[in-house]
MOPAC internal coordinates of N, CA, C and O (Angstrom, degrees):
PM7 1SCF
backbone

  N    0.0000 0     0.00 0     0.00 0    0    0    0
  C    1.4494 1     0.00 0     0.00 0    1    0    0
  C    1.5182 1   110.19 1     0.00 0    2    1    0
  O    1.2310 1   123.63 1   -35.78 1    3    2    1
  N    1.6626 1   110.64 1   144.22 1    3    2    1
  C    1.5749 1   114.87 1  -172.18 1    5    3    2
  C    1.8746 1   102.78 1   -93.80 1    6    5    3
  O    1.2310 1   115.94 1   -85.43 1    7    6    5
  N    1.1167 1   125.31 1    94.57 1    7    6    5
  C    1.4954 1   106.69 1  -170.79 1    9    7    6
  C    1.7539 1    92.31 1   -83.24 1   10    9    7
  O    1.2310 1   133.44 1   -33.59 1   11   10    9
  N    1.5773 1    91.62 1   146.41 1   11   10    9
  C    1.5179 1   110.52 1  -179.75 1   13   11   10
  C    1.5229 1   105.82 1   -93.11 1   14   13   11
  O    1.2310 1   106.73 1   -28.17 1   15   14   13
  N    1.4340 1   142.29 1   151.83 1   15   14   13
  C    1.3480 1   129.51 1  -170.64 1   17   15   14
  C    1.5470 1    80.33 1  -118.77 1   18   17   15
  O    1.2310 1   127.60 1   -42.94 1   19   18   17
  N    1.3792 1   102.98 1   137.06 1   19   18   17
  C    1.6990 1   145.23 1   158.90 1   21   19   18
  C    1.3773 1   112.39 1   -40.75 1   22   21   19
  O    1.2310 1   119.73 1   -75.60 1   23   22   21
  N    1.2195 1   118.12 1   104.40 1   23   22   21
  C    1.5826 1   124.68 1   173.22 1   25   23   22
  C    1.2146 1   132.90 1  -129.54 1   26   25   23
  O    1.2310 1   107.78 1     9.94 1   27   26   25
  N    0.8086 1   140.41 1  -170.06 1   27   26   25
  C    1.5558 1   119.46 1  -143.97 1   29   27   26
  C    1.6356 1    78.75 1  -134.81 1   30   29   27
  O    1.2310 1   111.05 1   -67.71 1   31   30   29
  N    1.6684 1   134.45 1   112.29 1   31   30   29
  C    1.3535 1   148.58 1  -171.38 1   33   31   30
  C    1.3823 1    91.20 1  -100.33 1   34   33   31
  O    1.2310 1   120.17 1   -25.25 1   35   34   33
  N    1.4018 1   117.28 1   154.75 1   35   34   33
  C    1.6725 1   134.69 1  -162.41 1   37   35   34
  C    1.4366 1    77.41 1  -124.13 1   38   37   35
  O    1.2310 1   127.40 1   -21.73 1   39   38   37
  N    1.6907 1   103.36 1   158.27 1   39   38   37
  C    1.4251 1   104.12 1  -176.83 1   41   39   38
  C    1.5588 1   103.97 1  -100.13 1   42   41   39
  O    1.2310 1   118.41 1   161.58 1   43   42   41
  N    1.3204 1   120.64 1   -18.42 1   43   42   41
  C    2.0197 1   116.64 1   171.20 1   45   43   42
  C    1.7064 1   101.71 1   -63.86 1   46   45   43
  O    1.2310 1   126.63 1   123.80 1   47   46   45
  N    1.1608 1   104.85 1   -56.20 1   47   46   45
  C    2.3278 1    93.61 1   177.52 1   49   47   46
  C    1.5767 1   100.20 1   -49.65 1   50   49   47
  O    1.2310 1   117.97 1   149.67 1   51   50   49
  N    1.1629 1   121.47 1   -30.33 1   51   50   49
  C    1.4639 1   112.09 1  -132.84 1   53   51   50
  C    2.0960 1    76.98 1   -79.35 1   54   53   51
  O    1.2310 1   126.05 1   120.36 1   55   54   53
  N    1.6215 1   105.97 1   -59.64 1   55   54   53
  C    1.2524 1   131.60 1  -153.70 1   57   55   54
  C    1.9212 1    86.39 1   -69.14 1   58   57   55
  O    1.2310 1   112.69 1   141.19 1   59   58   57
  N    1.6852 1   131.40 1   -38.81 1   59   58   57
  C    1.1855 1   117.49 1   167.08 1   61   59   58
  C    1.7113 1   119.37 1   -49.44 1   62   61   59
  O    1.2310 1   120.44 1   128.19 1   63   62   61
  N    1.2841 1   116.76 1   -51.81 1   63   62   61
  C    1.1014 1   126.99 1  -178.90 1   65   63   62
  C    1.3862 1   109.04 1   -45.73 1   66   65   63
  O    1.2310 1   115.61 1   101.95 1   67   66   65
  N    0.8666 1   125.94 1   -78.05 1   67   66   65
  C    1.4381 1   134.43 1   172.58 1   69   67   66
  C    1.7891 1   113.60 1   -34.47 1   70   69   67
  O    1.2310 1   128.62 1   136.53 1   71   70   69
  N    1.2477 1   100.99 1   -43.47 1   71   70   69
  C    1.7407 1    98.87 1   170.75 1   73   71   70
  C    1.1304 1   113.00 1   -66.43 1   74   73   71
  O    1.2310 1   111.46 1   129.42 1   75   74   73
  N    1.4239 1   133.70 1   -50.58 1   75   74   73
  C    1.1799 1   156.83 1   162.14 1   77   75   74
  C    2.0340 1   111.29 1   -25.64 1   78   77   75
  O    1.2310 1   130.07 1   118.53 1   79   78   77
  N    1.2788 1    98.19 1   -61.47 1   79   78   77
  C    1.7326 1   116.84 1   174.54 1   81   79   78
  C    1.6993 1   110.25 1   -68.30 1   82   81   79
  O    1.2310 1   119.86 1   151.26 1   83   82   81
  N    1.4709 1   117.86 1   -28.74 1   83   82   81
  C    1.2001 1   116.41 1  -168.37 1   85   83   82
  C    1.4736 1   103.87 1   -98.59 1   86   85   83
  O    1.2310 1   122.20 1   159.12 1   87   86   85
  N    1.4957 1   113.39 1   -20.88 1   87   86   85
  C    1.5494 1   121.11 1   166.11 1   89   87   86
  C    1.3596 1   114.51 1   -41.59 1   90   89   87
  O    1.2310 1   136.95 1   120.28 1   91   90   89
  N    1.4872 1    84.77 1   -59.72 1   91   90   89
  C    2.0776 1   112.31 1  -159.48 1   93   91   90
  C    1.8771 1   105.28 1   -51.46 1   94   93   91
  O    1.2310 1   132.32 1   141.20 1   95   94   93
  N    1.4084 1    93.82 1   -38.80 1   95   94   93
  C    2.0692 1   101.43 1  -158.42 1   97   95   94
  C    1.2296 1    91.42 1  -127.65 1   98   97   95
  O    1.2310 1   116.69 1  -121.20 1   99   98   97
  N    1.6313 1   123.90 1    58.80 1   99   98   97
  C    1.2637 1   102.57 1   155.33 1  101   99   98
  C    1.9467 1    96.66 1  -119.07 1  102  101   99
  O    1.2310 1   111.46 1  -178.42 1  103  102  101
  N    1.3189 1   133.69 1     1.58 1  103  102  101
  C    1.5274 1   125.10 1   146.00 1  105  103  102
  C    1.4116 1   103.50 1   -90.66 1  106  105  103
  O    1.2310 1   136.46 1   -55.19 1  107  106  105
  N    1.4868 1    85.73 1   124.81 1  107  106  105
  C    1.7334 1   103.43 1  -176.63 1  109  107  106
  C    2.2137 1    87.14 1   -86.65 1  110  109  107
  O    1.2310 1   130.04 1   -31.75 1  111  110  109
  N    1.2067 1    98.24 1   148.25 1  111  110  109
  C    1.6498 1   121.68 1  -176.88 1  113  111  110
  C    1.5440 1    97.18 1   -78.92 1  114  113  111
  O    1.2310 1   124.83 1   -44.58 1  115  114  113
  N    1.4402 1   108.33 1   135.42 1  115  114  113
  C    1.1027 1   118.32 1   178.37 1  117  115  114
  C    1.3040 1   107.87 1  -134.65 1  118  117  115
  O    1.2310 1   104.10 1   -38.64 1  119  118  117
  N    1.3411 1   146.93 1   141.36 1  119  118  117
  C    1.3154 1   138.94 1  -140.05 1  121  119  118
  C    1.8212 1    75.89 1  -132.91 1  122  121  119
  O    1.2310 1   113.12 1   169.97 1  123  122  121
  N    0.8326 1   130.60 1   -10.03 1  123  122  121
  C    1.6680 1   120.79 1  -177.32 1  125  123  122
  C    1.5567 1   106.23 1   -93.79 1  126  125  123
  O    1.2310 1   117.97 1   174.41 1  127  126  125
  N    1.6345 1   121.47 1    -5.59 1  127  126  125
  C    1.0893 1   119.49 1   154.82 1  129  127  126
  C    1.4249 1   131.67 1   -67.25 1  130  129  127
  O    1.2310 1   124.87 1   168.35 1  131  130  129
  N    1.7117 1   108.25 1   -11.65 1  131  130  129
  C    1.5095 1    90.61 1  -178.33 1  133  131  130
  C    2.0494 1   100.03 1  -136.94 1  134  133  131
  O    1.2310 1   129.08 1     0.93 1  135  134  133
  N    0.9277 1   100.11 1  -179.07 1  135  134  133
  C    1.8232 1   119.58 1  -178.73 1  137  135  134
  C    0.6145 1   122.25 1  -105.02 1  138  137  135
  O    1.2310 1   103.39 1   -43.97 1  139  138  137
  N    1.3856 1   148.14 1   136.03 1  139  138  137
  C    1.3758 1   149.82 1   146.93 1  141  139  138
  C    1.0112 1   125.52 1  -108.64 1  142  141  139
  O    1.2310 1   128.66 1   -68.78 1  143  142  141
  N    1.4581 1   100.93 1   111.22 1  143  142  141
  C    1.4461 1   141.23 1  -132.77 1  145  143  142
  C    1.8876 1    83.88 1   -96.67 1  146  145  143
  O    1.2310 1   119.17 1   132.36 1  147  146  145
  N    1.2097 1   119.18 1   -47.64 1  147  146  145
  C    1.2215 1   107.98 1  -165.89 1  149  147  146
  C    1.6988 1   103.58 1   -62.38 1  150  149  147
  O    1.2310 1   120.36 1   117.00 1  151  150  149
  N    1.3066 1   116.92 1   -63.00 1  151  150  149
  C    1.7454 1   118.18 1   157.90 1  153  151  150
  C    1.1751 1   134.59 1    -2.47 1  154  153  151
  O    1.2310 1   130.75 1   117.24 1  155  154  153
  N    1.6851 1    96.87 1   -62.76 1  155  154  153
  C    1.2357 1   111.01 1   168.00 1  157  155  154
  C    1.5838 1   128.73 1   -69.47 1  158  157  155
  O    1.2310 1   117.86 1  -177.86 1  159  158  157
  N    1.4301 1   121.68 1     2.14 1  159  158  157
  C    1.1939 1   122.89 1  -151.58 1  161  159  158
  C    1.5114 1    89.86 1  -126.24 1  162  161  159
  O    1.2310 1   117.67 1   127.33 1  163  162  161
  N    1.4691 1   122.04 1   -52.67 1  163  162  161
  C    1.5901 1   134.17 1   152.39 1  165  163  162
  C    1.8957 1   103.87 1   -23.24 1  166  165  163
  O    1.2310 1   124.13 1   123.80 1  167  166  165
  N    1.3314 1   109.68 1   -56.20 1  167  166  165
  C    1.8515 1   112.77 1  -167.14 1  169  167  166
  C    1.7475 1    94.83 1   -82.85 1  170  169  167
  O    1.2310 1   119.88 1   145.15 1  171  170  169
  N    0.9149 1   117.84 1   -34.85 1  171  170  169
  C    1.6974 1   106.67 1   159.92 1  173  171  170
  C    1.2357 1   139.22 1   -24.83 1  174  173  171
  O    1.2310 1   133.37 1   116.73 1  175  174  173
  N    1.5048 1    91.76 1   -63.27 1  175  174  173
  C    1.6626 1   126.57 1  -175.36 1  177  175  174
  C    1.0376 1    94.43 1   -62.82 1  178  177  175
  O    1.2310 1   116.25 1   107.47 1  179  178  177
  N    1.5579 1   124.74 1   -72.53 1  179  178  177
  C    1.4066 1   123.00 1   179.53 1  181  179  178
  C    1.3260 1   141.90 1   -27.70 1  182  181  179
  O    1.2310 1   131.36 1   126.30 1  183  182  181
  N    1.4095 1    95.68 1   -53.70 1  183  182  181
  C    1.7418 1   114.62 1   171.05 1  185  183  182
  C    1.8812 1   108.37 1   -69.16 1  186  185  183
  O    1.2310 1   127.50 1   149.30 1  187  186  185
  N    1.1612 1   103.18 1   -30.70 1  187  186  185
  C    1.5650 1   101.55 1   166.74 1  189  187  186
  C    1.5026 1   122.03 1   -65.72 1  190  189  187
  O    1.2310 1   129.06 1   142.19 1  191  190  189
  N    1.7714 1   100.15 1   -37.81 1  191  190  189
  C    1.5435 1    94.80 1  -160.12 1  193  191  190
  C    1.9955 1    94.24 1   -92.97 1  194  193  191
  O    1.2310 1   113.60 1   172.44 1  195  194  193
  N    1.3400 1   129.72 1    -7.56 1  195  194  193
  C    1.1719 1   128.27 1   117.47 1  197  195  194
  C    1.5913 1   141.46 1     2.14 1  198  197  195
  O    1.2310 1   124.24 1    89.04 1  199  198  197
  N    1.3609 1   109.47 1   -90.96 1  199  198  197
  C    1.1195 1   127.57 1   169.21 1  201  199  198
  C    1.5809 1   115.43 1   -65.03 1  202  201  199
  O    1.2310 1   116.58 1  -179.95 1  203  202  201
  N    1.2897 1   124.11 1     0.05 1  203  202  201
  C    1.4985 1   140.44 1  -178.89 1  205  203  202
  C    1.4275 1   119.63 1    59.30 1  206  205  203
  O    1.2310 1   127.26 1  -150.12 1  207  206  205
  N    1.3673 1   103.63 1    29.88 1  207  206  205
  C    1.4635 1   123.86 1   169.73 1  209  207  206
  C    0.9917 1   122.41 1   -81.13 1  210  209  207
  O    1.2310 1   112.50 1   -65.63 1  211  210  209
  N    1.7510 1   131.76 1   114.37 1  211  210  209
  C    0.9467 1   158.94 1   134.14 1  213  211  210
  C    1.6494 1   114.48 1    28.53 1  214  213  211
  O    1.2310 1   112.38 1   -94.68 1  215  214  213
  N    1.4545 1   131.98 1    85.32 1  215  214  213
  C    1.3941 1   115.10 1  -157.95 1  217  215  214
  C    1.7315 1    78.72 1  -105.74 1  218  217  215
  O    1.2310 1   126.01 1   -25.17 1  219  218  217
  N    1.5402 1   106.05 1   154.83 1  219  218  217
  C    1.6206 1   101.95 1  -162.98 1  221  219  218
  C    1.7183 1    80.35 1  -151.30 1  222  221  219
  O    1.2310 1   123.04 1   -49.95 1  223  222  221
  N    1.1452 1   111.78 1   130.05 1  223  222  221
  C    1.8929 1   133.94 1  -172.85 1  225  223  222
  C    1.5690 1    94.35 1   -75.76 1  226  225  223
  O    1.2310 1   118.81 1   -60.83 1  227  226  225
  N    1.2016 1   119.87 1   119.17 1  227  226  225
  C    1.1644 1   133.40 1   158.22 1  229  227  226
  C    1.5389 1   109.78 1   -53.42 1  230  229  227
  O    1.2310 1   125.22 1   -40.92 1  231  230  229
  N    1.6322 1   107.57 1   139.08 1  231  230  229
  C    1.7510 1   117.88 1  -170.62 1  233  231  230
  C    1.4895 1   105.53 1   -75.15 1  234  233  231
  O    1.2310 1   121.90 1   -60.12 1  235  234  233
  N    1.5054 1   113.97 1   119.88 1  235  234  233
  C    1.5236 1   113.10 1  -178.01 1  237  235  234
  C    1.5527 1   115.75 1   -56.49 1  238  237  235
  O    1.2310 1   123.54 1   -61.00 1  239  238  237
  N    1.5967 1   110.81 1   119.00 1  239  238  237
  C    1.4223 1    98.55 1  -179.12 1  241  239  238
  C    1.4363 1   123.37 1   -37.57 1  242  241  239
  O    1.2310 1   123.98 1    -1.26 1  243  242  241
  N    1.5094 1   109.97 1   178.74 1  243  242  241
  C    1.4587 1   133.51 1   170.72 1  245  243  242
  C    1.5009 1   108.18 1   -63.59 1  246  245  243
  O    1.2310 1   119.97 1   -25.45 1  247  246  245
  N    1.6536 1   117.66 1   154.55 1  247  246  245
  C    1.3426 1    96.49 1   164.21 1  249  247  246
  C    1.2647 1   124.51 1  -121.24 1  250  249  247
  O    1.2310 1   120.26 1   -71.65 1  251  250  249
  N    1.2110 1   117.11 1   108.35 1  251  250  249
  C    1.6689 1   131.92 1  -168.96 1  253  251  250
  C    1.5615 1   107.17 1    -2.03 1  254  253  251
  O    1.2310 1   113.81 1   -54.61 1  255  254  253
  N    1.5541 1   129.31 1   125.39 1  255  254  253
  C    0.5771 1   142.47 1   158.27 1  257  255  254
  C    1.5790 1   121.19 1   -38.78 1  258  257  255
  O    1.2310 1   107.67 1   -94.71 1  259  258  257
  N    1.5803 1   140.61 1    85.29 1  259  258  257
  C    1.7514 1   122.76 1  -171.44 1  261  259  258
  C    1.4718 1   125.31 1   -76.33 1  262  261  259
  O    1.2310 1   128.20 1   -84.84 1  263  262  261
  N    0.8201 1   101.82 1    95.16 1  263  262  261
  C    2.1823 1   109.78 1   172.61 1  265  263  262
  C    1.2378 1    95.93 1   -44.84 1  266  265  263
  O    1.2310 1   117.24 1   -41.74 1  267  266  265
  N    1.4407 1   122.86 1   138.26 1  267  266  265
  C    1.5172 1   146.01 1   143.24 1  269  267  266
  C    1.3390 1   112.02 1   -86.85 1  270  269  267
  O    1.2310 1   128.43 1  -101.54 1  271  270  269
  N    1.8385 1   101.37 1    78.46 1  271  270  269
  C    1.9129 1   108.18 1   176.65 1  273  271  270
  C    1.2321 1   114.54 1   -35.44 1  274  273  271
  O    1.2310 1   114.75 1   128.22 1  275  274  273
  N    1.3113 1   127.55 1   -51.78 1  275  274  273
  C    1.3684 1   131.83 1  -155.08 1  277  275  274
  C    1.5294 1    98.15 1   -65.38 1  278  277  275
  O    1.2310 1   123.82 1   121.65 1  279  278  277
  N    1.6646 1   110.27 1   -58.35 1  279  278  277
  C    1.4049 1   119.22 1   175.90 1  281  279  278
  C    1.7441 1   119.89 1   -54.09 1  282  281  279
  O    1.2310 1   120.86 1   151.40 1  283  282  281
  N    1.3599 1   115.96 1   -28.60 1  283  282  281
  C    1.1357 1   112.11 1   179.97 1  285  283  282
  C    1.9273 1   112.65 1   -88.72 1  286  285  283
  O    1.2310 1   125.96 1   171.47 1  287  286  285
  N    1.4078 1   106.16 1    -8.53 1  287  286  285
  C    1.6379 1   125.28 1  -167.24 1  289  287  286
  C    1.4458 1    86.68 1   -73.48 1  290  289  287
  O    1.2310 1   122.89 1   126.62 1  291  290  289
  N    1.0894 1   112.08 1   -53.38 1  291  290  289
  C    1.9638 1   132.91 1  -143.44 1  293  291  290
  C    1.9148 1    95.15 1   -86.73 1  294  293  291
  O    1.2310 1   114.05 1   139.92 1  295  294  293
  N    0.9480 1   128.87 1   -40.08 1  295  294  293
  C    1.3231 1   146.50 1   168.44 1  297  295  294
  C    1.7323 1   111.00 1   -47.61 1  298  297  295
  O    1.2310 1   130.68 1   138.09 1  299  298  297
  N    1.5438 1    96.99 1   -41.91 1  299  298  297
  C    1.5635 1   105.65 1  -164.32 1  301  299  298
  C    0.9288 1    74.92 1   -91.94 1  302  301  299
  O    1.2310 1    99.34 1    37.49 1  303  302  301
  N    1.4804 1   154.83 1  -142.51 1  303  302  301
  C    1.4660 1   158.49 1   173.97 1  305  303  302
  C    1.2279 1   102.51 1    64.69 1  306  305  303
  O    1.2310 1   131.12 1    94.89 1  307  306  305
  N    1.6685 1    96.14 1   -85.11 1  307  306  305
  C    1.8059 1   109.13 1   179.49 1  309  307  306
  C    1.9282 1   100.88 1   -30.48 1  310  309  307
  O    1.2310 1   120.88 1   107.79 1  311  310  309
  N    1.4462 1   115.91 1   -72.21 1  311  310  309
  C    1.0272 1   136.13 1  -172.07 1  313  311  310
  C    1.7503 1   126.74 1   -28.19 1  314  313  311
  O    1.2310 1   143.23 1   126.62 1  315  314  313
  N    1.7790 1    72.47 1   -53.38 1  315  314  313
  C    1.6982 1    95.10 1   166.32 1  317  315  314
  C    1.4701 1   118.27 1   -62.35 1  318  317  315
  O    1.2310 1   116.06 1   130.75 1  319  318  317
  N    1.2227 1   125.09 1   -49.25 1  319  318  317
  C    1.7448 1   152.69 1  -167.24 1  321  319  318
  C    1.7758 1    86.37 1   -64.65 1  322  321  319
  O    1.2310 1   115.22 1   118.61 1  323  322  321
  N    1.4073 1   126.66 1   -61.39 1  323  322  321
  C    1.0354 1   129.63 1  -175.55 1  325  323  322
  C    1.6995 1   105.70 1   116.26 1  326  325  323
  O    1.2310 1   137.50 1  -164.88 1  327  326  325
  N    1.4469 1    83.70 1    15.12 1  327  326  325
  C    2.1944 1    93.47 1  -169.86 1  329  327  326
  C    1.8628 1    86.77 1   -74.76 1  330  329  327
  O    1.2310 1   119.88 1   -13.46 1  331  330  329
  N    1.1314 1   117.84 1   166.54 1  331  330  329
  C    1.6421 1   147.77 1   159.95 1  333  331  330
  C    1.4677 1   102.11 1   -59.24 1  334  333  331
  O    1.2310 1   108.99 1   -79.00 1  335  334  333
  N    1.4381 1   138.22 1   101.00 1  335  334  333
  C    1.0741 1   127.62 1  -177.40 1  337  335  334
  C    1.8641 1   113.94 1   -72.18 1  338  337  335
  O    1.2310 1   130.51 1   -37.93 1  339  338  337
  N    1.1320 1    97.34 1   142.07 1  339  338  337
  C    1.7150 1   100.96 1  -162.13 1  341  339  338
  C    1.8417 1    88.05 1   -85.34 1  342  341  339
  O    1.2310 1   127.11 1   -16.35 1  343  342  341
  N    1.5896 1   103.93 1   163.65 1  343  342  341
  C    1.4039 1   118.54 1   176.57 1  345  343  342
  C    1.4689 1   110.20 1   -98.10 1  346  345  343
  O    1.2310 1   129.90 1   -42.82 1  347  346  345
  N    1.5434 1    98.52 1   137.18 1  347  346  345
  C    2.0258 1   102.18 1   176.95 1  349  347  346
  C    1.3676 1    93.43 1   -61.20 1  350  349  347
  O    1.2310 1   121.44 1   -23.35 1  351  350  349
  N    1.2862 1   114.84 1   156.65 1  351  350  349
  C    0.9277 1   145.40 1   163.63 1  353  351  350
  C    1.8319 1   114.50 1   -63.72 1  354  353  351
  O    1.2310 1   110.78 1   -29.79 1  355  354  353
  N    1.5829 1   134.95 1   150.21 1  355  354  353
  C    1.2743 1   105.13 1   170.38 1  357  355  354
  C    1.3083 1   115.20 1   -98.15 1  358  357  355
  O    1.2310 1   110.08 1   -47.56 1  359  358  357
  N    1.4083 1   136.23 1   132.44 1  359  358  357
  C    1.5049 1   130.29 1   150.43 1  361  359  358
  C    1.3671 1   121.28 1   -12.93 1  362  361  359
  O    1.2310 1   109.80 1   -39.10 1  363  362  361
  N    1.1461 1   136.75 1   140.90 1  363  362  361
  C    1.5701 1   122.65 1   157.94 1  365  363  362
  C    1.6757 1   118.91 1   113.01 1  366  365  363
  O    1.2310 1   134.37 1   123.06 1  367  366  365
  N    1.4318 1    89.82 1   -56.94 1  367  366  365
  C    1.2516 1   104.00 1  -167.74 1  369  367  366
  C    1.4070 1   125.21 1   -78.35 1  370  369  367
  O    1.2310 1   122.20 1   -16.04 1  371  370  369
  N    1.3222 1   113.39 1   163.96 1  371  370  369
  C    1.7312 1   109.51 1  -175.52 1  373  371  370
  C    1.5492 1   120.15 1   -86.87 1  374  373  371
  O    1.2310 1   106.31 1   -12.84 1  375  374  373
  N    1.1953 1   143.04 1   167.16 1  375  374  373
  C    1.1020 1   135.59 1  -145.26 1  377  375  374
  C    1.9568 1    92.39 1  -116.65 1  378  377  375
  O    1.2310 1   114.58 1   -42.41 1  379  378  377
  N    1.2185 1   127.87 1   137.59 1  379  378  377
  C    1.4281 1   122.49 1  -154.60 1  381  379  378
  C    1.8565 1   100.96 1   -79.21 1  382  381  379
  O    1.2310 1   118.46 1   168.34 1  383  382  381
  N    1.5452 1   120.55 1   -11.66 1  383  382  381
  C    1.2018 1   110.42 1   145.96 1  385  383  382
  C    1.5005 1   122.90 1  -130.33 1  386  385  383
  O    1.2310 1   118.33 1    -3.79 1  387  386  385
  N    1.7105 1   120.80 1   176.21 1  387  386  385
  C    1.0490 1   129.89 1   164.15 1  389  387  386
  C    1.8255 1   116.90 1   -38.16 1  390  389  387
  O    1.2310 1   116.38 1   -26.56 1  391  390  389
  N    1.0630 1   124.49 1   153.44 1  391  390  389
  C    1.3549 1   133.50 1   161.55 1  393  391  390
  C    1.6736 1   105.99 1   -61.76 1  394  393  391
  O    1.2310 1   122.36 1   -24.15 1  395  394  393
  N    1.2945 1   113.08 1   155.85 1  395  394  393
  C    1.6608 1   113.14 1  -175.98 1  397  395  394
  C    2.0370 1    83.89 1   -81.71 1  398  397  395
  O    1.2310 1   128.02 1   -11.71 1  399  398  397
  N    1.6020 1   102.16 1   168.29 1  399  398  397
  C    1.4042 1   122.07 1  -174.04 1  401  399  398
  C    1.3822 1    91.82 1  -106.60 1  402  401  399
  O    1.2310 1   125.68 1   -42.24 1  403  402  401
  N    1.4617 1   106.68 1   137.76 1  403  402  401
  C    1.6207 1   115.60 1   161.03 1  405  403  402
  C    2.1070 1   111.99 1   -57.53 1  406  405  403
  O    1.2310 1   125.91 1   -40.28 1  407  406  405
  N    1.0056 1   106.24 1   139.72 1  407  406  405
  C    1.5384 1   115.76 1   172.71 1  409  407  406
  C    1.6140 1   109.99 1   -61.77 1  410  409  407
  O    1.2310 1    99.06 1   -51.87 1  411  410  409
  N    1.2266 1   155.27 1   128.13 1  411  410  409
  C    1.4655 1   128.01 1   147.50 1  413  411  410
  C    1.5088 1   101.72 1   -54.08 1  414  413  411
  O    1.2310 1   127.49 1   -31.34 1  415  414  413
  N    1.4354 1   103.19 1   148.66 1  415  414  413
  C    1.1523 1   117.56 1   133.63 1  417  415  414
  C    1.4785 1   141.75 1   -80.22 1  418  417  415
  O    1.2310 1   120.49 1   -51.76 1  419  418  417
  N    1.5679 1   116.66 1   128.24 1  419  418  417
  C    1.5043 1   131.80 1  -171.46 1  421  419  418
  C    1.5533 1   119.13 1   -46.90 1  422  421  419
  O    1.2310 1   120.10 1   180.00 1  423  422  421

């Protein structure tokens, strides 16, 4: 058992709370307010592939182009300053030489 410890409740939290709870649930949910669009789009197909109509796959969108904020932050700056804005670097790729070799020590 979780025992709760006894505290001494103020009656403005007490009387907020309650405004607060009576805010939240006073539109009761009605499921006839909304569509389902996917459902509806499923019984589409159907009635198409039915009628022996041609069901044809929609072209998978594009894929959003991703900004590098930091890279595009640092760019504007440069830009602003009037400096030569430097180029990101690419992900992935290999570097056109080897890393330098540590020396032994003697």
């Amino acid at each position: 058992d979780f025992a709760i410890p006894k505290s001494k409740l103020q009656p403005k939290k007490i009387e907020l709370a309650e405004m607060l709870i009576n805010a939240a649930s006073e539109a009761k949910f009605d499921i006839g307010d909304y569509t389902d669009r996917y459902q509806q789009r499923v019984h589409e197909l159907i009635e198409m592939k039915k009628r022996g109509q041609e069901i044809v796959r929609p072209e998978e969108p594009e894929e959003p182009r991703v900004i590098n904020l930091m890279e595009a932050l640092r760019q504007s700056v440069a830009k602003a300053k009037g400096e030569r804005p430097k180029r990101a670097k690419a992900h992935g790729k290999k570097a056109s030489h080897p890393p330098a070799r540590r020396r032994k020590r003697a």
